[in-house]
LUMDOLUM-146447 format. One record per atom (N, C-alpha, C, O): residue in three letters; x, y, z. Coordinates in steps of 0.1 Angstrom, whole numbers, padded with zeros to 4 digits, always signed. Layout:
BEGIN
alaXYZ;...
***
This chain:
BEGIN
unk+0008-0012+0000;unk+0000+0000+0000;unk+0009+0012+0000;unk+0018+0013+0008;unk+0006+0023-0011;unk+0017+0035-0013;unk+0009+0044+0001;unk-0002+0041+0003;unk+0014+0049+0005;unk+0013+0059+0020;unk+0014+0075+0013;unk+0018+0076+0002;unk+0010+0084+0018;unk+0012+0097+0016;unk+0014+0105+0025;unk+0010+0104+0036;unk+0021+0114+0022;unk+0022+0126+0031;unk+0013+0135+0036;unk+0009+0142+0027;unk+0008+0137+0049;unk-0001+0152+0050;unk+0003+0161+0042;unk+0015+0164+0041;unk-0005+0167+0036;unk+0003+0181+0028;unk+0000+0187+0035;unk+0007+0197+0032;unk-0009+0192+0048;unk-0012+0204+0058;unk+0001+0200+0064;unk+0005+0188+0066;unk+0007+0213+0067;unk+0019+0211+0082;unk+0012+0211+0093;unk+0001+0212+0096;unk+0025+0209+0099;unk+0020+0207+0116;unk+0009+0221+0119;unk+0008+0230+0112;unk+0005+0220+0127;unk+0000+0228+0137;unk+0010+0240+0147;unk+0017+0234+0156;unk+0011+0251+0147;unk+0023+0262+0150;unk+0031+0262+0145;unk+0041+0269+0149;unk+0031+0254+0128;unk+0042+0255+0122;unk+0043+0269+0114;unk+0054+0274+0114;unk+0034+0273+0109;unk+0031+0287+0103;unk+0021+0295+0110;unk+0012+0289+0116;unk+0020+0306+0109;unk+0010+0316+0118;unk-0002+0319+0112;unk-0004+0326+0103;unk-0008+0314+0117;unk-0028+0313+0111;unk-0032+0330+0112;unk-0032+0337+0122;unk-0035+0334+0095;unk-0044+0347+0098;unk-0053+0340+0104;unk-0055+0328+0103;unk-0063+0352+0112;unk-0075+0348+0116;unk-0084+0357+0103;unk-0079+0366+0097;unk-0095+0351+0102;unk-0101+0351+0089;unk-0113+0365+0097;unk-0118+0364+0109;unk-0116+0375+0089;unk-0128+0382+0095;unk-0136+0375+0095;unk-0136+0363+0091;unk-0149+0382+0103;unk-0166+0373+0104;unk-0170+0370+0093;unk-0172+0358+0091;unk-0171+0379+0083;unk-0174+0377+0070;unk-0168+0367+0061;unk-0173+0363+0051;unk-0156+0362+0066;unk-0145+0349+0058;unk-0150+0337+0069;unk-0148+0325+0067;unk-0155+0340+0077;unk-0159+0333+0090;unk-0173+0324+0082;unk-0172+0312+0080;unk-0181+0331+0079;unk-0194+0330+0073;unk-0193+0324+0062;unk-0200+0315+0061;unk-0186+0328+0054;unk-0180+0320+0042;unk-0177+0308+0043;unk-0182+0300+0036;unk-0169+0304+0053;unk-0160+0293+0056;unk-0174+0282+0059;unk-0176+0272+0053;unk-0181+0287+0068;unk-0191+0279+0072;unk-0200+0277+0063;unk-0204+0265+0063;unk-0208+0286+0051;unk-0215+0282+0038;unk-0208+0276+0031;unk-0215+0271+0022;unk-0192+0271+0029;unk-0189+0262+0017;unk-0186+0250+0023;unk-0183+0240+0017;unk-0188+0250+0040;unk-0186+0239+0048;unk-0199+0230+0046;unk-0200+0218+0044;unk-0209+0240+0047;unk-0225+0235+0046;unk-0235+0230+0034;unk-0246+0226+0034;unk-0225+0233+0023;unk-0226+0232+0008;unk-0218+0219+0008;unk-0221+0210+0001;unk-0208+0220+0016;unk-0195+0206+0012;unk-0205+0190+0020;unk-0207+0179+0014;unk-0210+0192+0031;unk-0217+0187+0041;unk-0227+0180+0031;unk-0225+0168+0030;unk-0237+0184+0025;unk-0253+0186+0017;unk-0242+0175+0004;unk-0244+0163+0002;unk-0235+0181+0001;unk-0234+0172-0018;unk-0226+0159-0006;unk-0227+0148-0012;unk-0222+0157+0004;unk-0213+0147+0008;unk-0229+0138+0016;unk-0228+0126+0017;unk-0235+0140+0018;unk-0249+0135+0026;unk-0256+0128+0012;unk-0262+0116+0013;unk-0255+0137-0001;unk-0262+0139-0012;unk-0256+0122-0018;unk-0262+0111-0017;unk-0243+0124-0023;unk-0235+0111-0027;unk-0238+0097-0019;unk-0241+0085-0023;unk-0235+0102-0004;unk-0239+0090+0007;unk-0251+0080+0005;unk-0252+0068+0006;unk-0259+0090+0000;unk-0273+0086-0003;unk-0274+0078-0019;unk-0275+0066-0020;unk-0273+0084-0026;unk-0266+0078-0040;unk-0259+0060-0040;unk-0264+0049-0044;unk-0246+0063-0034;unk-0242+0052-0025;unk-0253+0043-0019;unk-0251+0031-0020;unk-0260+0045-0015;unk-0268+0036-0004;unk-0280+0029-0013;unk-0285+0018-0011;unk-0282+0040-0026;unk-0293+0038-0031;unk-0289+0025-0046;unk-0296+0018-0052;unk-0278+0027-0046;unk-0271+0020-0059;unk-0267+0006-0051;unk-0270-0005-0055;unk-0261+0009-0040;unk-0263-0004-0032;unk-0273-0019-0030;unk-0273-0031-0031;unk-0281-0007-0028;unk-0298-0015-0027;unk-0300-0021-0037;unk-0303-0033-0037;unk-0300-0012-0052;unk-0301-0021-0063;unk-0288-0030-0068;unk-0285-0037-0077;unk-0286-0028-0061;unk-0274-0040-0070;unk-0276-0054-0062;unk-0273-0064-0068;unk-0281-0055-0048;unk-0282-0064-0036;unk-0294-0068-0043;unk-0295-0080-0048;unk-0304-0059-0043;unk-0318-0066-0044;unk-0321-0080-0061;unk-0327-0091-0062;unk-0310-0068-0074;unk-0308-0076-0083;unk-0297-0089-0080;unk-0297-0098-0088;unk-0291-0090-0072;unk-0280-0100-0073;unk-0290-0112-0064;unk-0288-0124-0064;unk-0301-0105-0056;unk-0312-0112-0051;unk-0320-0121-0054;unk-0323-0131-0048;unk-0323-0115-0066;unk-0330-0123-0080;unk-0326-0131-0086;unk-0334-0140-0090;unk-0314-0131-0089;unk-0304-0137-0097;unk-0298-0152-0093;unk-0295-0162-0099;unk-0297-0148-0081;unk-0291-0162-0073;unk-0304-0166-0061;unk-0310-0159-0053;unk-0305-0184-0067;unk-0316-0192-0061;unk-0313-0190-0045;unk-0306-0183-0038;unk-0324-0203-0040;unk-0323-0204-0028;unk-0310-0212-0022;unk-0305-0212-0011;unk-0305-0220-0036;unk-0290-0226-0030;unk-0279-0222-0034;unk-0269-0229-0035;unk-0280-0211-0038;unk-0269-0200-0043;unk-0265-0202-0053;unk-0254-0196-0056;unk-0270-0211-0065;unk-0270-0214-0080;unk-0277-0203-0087;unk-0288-0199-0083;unk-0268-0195-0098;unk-0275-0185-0105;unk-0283-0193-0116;unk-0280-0202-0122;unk-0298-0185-0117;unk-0308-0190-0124;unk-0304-0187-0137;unk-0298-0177-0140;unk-0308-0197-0145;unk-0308-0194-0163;unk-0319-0183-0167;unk-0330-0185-0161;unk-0320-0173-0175;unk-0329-0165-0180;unk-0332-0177-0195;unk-0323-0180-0203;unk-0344-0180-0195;unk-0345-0190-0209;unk-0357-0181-0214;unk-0363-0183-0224;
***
């Protein structure tokens, strides 16, 4: 397995501007936008799951032999 590096540095390694309220506000609407499409995918995920489980459901018998379509 290849490993990677943090690309953020340490913590006190560089001096953090502090961001005004207004970059403050910002920071939090692209966090809440990032949150919403990451819930949005999750869901996607869950939902493509289902179908692929439910079809592989159909597909394979009660003794785990896949049925012929004739």
């Amino acid at each position: 397995m290849k490993r990677y590096c943090n690309p953020l540095p340490c913590w006190g390694a560089y001096p953090v501007p502090v961001p005004s309220p207004d970059g403050l506000d910002r920071v939090l609407e692209e966090l809440t936008r990032q949150n919403q499409l990451l819930c949005d995918l999750l869901g996607a995920v869950n939902s493509l799951t289902a179908a692929t489980l439910s079809i592989r459901g159909r597909l394979v018998g009660e003794n785990g032999s896949v049925e012929k379509n004739t």
